[in-house]
C-alpha positions as CSV (number, residue, x, y, z in Angstrom):
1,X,26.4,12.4,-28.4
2,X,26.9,14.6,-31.5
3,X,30.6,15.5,-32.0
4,X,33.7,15.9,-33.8
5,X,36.7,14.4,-32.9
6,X,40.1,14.8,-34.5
7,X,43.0,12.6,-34.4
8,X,46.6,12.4,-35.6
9,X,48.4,15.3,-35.2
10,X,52.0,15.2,-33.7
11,X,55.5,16.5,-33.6
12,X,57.0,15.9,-37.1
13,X,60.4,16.8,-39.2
14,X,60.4,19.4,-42.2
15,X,59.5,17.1,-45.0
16,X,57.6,14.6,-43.1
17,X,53.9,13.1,-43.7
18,X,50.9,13.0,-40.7
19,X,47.7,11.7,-41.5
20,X,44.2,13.9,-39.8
21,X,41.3,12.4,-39.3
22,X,37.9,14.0,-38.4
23,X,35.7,11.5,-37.2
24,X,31.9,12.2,-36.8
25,X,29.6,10.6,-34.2
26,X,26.5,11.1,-33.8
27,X,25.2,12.4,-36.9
28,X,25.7,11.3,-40.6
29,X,28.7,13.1,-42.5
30,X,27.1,12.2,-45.8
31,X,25.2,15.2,-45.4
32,X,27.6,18.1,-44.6
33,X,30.8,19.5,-46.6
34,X,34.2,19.4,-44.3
35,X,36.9,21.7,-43.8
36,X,40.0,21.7,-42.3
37,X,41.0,25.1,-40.5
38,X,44.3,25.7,-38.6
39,X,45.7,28.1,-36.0
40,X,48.7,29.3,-35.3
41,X,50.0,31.2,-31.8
42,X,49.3,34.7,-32.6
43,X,47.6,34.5,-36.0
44,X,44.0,34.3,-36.9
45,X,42.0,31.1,-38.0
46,X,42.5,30.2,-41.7
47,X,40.9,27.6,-44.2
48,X,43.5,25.1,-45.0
49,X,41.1,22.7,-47.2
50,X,37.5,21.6,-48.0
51,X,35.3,19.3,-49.3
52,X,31.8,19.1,-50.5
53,X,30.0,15.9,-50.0
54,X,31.2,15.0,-53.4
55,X,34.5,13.7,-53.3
56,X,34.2,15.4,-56.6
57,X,34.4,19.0,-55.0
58,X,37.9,19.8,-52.9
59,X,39.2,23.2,-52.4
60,X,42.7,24.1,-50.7
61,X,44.5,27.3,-50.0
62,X,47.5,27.9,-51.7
63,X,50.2,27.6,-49.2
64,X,49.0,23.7,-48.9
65,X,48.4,23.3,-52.6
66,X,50.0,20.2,-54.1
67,X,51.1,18.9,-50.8
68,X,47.9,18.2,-48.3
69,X,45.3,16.0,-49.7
70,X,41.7,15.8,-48.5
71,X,39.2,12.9,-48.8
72,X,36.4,11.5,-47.3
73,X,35.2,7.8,-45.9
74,X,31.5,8.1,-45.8
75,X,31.5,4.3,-44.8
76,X,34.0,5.4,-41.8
77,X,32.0,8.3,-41.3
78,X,35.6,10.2,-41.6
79,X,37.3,13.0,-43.5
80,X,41.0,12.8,-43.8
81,X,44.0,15.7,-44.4
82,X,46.8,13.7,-45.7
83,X,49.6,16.0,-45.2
84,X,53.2,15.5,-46.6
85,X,56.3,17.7,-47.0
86,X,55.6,19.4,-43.8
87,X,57.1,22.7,-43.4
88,X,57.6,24.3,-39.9
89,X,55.3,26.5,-40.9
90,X,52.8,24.3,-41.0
91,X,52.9,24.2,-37.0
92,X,49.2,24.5,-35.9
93,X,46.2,23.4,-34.4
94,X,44.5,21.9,-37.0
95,X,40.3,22.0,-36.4
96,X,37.9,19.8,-38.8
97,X,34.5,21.7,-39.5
98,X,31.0,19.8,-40.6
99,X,28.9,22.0,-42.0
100,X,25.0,21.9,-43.6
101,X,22.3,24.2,-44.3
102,X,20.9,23.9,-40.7
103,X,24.1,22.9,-38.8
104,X,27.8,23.4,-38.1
105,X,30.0,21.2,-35.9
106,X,33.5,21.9,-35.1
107,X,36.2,19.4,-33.2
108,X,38.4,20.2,-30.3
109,X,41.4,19.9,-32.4
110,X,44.6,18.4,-32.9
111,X,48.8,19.9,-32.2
112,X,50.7,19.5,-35.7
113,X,54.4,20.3,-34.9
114,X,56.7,20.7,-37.0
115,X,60.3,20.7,-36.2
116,X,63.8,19.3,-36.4
């Protein structure tokens, strides 16, 4: 079965650290560049980071710049979103996207809360 499946979200304090992972199944990562997307009750879908199947290539948006860090395990066939100095605002459902020239996968998702 081809799918994404995301992992490690939670409820978390301002300042703290959660680790994301995007695990593939079914097909190859290797192949496709990976981004992390979030959501937010009552706002619209917005890039939070992305990589190219390059380790070389990373993008992230500014409101995550400097404190989320994206990498990829093409051994585990994963993409991680290391996230630290979590802000409230940072409360979301984060979604991991695989895309290719032929094909785009997306996750079910994972709750990041953050709150004291």
């Amino acid at each position: 079965q081809v799918q994404l499946v995301e992992s490690g979200g939670g409820l978390v304090q301002p300042g703290g650290s959660l680790r994301l992972s995007c695990a593939a199944s079914g097909f190859t990562l290797d192949y496709y560049s990976v981004g992390w997307f979030r959501k937010a009750p009552g706002q619209e879908r917005e890039v939070v980071s992305c990589i190219g199947r390059s380790d070389e290539i990373t993008y992230y948006s500014g409101f995550v710049q400097g404190r989320f860090t994206i990498s990829r395990d093409n051994a585990e066939n994963t993409v991680y979103l290391q996230m630290n100095s979590l802000k409230p605002e940072d409360t979301a459902v984060y979604y991991c996207n695989a895309r290719s020239l032929f094909r785009e996968y997306w996750g079910q998702g994972t709750q990041v809360t953050v709150s004291s």
